[in-house]
Structures are given as structure tokens and as C-alpha cells.
C-alpha positions in Angstrom: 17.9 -8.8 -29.5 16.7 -11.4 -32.0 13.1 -10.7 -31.4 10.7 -9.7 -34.3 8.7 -7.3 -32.4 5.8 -5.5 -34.7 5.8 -2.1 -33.1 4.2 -0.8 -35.8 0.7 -3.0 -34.9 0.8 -1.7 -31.1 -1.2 1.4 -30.6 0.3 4.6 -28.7 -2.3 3.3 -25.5 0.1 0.0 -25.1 3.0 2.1 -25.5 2.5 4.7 -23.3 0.8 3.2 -20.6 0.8 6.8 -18.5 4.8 6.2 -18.5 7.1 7.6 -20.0 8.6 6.1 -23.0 12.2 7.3 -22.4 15.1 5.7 -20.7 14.0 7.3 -17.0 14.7 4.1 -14.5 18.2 4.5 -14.1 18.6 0.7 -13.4 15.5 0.7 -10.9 12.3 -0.7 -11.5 9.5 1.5 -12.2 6.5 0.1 -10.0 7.7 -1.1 -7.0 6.8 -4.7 -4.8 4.1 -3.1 -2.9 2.1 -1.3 -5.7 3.7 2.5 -5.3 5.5 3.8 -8.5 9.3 4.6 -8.3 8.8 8.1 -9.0 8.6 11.4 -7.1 6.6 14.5 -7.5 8.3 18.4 -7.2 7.6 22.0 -8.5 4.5 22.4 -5.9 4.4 24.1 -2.7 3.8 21.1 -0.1 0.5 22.5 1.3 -0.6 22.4 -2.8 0.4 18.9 -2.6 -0.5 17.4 0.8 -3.5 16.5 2.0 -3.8 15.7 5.5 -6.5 13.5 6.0 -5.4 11.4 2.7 -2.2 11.3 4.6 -3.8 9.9 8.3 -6.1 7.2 6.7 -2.9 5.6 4.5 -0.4 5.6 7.1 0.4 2.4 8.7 -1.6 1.6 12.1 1.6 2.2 14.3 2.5 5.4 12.8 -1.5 6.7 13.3 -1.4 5.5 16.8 1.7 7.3 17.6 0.4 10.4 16.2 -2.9 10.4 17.7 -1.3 9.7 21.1 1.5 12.3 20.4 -1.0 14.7 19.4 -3.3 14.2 22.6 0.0 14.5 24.8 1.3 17.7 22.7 -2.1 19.6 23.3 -2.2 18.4 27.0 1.0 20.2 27.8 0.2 23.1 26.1 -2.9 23.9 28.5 -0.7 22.7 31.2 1.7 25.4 30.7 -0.8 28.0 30.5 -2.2 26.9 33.4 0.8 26.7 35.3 2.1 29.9 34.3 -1.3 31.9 35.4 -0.3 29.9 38.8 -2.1 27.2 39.8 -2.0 28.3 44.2 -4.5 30.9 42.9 -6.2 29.9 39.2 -6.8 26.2 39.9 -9.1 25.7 43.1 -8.3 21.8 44.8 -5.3 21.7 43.9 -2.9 19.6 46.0 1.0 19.9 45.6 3.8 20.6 47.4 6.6 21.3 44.7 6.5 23.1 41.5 6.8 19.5 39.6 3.9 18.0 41.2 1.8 21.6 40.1 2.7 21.2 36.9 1.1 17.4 37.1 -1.6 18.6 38.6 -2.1 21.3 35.8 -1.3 18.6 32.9 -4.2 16.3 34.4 -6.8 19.4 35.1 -5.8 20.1 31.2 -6.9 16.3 30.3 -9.8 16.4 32.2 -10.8 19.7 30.4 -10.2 18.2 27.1 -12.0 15.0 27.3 -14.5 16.9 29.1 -14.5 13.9 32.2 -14.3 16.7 34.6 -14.0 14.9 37.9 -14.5 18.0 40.2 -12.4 18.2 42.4 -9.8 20.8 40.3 -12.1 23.9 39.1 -10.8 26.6 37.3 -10.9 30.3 39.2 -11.4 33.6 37.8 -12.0 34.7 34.1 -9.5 33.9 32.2 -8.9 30.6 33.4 -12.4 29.6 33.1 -12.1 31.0 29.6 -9.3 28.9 29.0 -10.5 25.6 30.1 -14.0 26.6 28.5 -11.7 27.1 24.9 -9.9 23.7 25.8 -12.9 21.9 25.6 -14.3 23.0 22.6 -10.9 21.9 21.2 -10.8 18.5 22.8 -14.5 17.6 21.1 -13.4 18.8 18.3 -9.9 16.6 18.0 -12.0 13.4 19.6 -14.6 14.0 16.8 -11.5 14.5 13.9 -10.1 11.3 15.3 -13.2 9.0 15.3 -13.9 10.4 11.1 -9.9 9.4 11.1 -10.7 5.6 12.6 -13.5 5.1 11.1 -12.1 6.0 7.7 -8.9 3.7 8.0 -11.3 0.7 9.1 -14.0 1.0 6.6 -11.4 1.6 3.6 -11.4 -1.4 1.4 -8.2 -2.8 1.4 -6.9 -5.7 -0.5 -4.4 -8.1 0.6 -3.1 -9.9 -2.4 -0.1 -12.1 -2.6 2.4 -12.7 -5.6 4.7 -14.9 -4.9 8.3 -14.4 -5.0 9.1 -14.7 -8.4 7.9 -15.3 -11.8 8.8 -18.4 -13.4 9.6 -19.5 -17.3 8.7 -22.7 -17.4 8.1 -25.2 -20.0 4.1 -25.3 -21.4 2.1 -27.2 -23.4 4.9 -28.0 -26.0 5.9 -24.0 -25.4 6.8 -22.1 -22.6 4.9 -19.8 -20.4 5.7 -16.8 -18.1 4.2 -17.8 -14.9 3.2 -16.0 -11.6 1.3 -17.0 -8.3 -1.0 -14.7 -6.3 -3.6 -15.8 -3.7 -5.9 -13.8 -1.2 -4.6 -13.3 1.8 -7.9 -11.8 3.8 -10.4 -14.5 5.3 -13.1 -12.2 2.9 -13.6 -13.5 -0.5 -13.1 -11.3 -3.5 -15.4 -12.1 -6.8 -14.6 -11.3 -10.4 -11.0 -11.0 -10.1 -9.4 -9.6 -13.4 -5.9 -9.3 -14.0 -4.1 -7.4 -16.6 -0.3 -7.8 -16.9 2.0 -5.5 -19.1 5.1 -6.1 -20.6 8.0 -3.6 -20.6 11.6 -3.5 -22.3 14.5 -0.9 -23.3 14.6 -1.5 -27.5 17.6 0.6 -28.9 16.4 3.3 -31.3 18.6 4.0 -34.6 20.0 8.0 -34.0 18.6 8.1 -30.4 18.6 6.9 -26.5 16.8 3.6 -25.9 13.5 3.5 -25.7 11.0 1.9 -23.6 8.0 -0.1 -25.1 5.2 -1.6 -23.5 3.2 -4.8 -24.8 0.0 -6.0 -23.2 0.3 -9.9 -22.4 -2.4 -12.4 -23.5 -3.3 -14.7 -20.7 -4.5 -17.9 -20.5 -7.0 -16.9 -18.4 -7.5 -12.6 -17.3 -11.0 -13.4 -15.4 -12.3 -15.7 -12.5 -15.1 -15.9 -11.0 -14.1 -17.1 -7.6 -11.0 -16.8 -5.8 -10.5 -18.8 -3.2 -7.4 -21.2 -3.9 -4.6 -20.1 -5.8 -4.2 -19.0 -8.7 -1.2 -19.2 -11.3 -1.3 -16.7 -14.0 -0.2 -18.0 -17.3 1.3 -16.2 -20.2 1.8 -18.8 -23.5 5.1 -17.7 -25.1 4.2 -18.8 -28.7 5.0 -16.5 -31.8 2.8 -14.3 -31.4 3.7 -13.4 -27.8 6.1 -10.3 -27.5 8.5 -12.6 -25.3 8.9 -14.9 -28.0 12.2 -15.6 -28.7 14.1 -13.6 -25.8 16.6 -14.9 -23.9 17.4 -14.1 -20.4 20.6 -11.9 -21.3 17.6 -9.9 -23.5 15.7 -9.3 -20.6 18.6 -7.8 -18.4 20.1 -5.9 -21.8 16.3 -4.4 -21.7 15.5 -3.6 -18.3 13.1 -5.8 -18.7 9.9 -5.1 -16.4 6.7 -7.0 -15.7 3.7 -4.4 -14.1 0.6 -6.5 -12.8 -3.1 -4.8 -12.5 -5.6 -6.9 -10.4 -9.5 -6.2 -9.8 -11.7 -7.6 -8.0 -15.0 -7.0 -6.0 -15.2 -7.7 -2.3 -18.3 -9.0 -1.1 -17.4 -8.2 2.7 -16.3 -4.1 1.7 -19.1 -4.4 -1.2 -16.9 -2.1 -2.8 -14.4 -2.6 -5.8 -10.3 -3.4 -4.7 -7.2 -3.3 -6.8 -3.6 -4.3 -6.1 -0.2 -3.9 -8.3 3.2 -5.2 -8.5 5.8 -6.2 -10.9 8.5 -8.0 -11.6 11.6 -6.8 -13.4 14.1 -9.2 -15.0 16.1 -10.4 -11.8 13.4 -11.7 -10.5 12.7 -14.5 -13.2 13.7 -18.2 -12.7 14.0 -19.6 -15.8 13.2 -23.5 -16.3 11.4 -24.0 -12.5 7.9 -24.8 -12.2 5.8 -24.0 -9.4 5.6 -27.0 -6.6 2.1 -28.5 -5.4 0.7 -26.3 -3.1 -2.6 -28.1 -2.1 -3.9 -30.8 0.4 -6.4 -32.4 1.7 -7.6 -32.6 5.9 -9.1 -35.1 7.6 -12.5 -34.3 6.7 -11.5 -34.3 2.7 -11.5 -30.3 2.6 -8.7 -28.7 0.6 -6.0 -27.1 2.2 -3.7 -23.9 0.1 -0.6 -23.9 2.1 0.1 -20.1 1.1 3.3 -20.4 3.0 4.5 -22.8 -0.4 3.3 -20.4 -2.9 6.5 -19.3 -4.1 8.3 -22.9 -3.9 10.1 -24.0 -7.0 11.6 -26.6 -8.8 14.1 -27.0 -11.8 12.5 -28.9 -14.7 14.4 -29.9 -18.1 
């Protein structure tokens, strides 16, 4: 690579970054698009490892509806079996059935009325242990609806941040240089203050007498604070000589494994709570010499308009 590169200025903090400074990747990148790291965790028993209600509130919304309503359904039947079995002619008083399929309904919806505690009436339980059993299955139903409504209200009043990067990072001429250039814009109708953003460079060097080695290089910005962010904002890296991308080449990047990781901050003022978001880009996803298109507008009544759906839009430049 013909890049002078001072390693022996950066401190162990840049180049360690909490990742590991050997060749691990592979080829593949080591944060991914959506903010999770490329990397797994072993060696601990999965009960050490797991926690269950971490696990509820960051699943997606179709995945925690299915389980909720798979759970509810999976408890129902159990009750309904053990009500069936103890026979339902002389445990369960009203009810009204002529086969042994529409018993076991009628003991699946006695079981859902015990668990929600709706109790209608007109199926009662008869005898001890029955009672005991429908008296058990209640206490477990307030318990699961009271689980479940920690569970929702967890998942809604986690802050979340919706930030968007578009599609790829651009080097682009700037100011007489070039830059490295990225676009990210809020998605969420709620407006985040004192956004920050930190980006990180990384890149395979080739050691004398060992593996390659990865070294990381924080990037100077043109600008790593805002007050406001309600348009768009491009983040802007000045590739001059003192930037650690000075002097690469695009075959450099790929030789490297090249690897750009993205920190944002920010406060929400609708959560009132503090948000974060990651990404990166690794070398593929570069366009070298494009610029970023015009992405703004104006209405009728002279209000700007952010077309988000152009954020990523390119164009080649000389």
C-alpha cells in the first residue's frame, strides 16, 4: 500500500477499539448493516447466557405476537386436557356436548374462561379437585396477563432510534481534495437533538514475520455535532494528508478489508432518554467519484421538503 500511516502516533484505544486486532473476519464484515456485530458468543451454558425478558422486549413485533398468542393457546390446552381427562359429564357442570370433540371444546373454552378469569357461568367446575384446578389456573392466567402487560409496555416505552444511512458511501471530489462521504437522516416523525457521530476507520496492514493485522483510525469530520436534526445530513470526512485514507486507492481498500464502523448519539426529546445507532461500511460498498444528488424541495407553501426516498441517489462527477 503506498500509504504513510504513523502507527506509532495512534494510541492502543484507536487500535483496539474492543476488537480484536488480528485477522478474525474471514472476508466478512465485522459490524453488520443493522448495528449487530458479526460475532458469536460460546463456552456458557444457555440459561448463563439468556435472559428471557431481554429476549421478549428485542424481538420483532410479529415474532412477540406469535409467542404471546402461542403461549395463551399452549396453556389453554393444557387445562383442557386435564379437564377432559377428569371427564367433563361429571367434573364440569353445564356442559353441553354430544361427541367427545365437542367436550374437549367445551373443556378448552371453560379453561379460557378460567384463565382470563371472564367466568361467564354457565360451565362450573364440580368437586375438589377440579375446583382446585380451575382455582390454580387462574392464579396462572393473572399472573401471564400481568407478565405480558410489563412485556408490552417494555417494547413500547423502549427508546428506539430509526436512523437511516444511505446505501453507500461515496469518494467524491472536495474542496480541492476529496472526501469520504455518507448520508443518514431520521426516520421517526420525533426529533432527536445533539446528534454526535463518531466514525472509525479499519484496514488489514501486513506485519513483517506475522499474519496481517487489523488497525483502527478514528476519522476527523467536518462536522461530529449538530444541534438539530431534521433534514439530512451528509457526513464528511476531508481526505487531506493528514487523514489515514490519504493516498489509498480502491484496490488498497479491498487488499485491506477495508471497513468503515459508524457510532451515532443523540437525545430524543419525545423518549427524553438518550438513543444510539451503528453501521458500517466495508470496502464494496464505496462509489468512488459519485456525489450525492439534490435531495431537497420546496411545497406550495415554501416549506422544505427531504425526499428520503433520494438519499442514496448518485451521480459520477470527473
Amino acid at each position: 500500500m503506498n500509504k504513510k500511516i504513523q502507527d506509532d502516533n495512534i494510541d492502543e484505544e484507536v487500535q483496539n477499539l474492543g476488537l480484536s486486532s488480528k485477522d478474525i473476519t474471514k472476508g466478512q464484515r465485522l459490524l453488520n448493516k443493522d448495528g449487530s456485530f458479526n460475532s458469536r458468543r460460546t463456552g456458557l451454558p444457555f440459561w448463563e447466557s439468556f435472559n428471557f425478558y431481554h429476549y421478549l422486549v428485542g424481538i420483532s413485533w410479529i415474532k412477540f405476537i406469535f409467542f404471546v398468542f402461542g403461549g395463551y393457546v399452549f396453556l389453554n390446552l393444557i387445562f383442557a386436557i386435564i379437564y377432559y381427562l377428569l371427564g367433563v359429564e361429571t367434573h364440569l357442570l353445564g356442559v353441553i356436548a354430544s361427541t367427545e370433540f365437542e367436550k374437549f371444546l367445551e373443556s378448552f373454552f371453560f379453561s379460557s374462561q378460567s384463565f382470563t378469569t371472564v367466568g361467564y357461568g354457565r360451565i362450573s367446575p364440580v368437586g375438589f379437585w377440579t375446583s382446585s384446578i380451575a382455582a390454580f389456573e387462574s392464579l396462572v392466567g393473572l399472573m401471564c396477563l400481568a407478565i405480558a402487560t410489563g412485556l408490552f409496555y417494555g417494547r413500547f416505552s423502549k427508546p428506539v432510534s430509526k436512523i437511516m444511512y444511505s446505501k453507500n458511501a461515496v469518494i467524491a471530489p472536495f474542496k480541492d481534495v476529496s472526501g469520504f462521504m455518507f448520508r443518514i437522516a431520521n426516520e421517526q416523525r420525533s426529533e432527536i437533538i445533539d446528534v454526535e457521530v463518531r466514525v472509525m476507520f479499519s484496514i488489514l496492514k501486513d506485519v513483517s514475520g506475522s499474519s496481517p493485522m487489523r488497525r483502527f483510525y478514528n476519522l476527523e469530520l467536518e462536522y461530529n455535532k449538530i444541534n438539530f436534526f431534521s433534514l439530512l445530513w451528509t457526513i464528511n470526512h476531508i481526505i487531506d494528508s493528514e487523514s489515514p485514507l490519504y493516498g489509498l486507492t480502491k484496490d488498497d481498500l479491498e487488499k485491506g478489508q477495508a471497513e468503515f464502523f459508524i457510532l451515532i448519539k443523540g437525545y430524543d426529546d419525545m423518549f427524553m432518554s438518550n438513543v444510539h445507532s451503528r453501521s458500517s461500511y466495508r470496502f464494496d460498498e464505496i462509489l468512488w467519484n459519485t456525489k450525492f444528488t439534490n435531495a431537497y424541495g420546496f411545497d406550495e407553501e415554501g416549506r422544505t421538503i427531504v425526499a428520503l426516498d433520494r438519499m442514496s441517489e448518485v451521480e459520477k462527477v470527473n
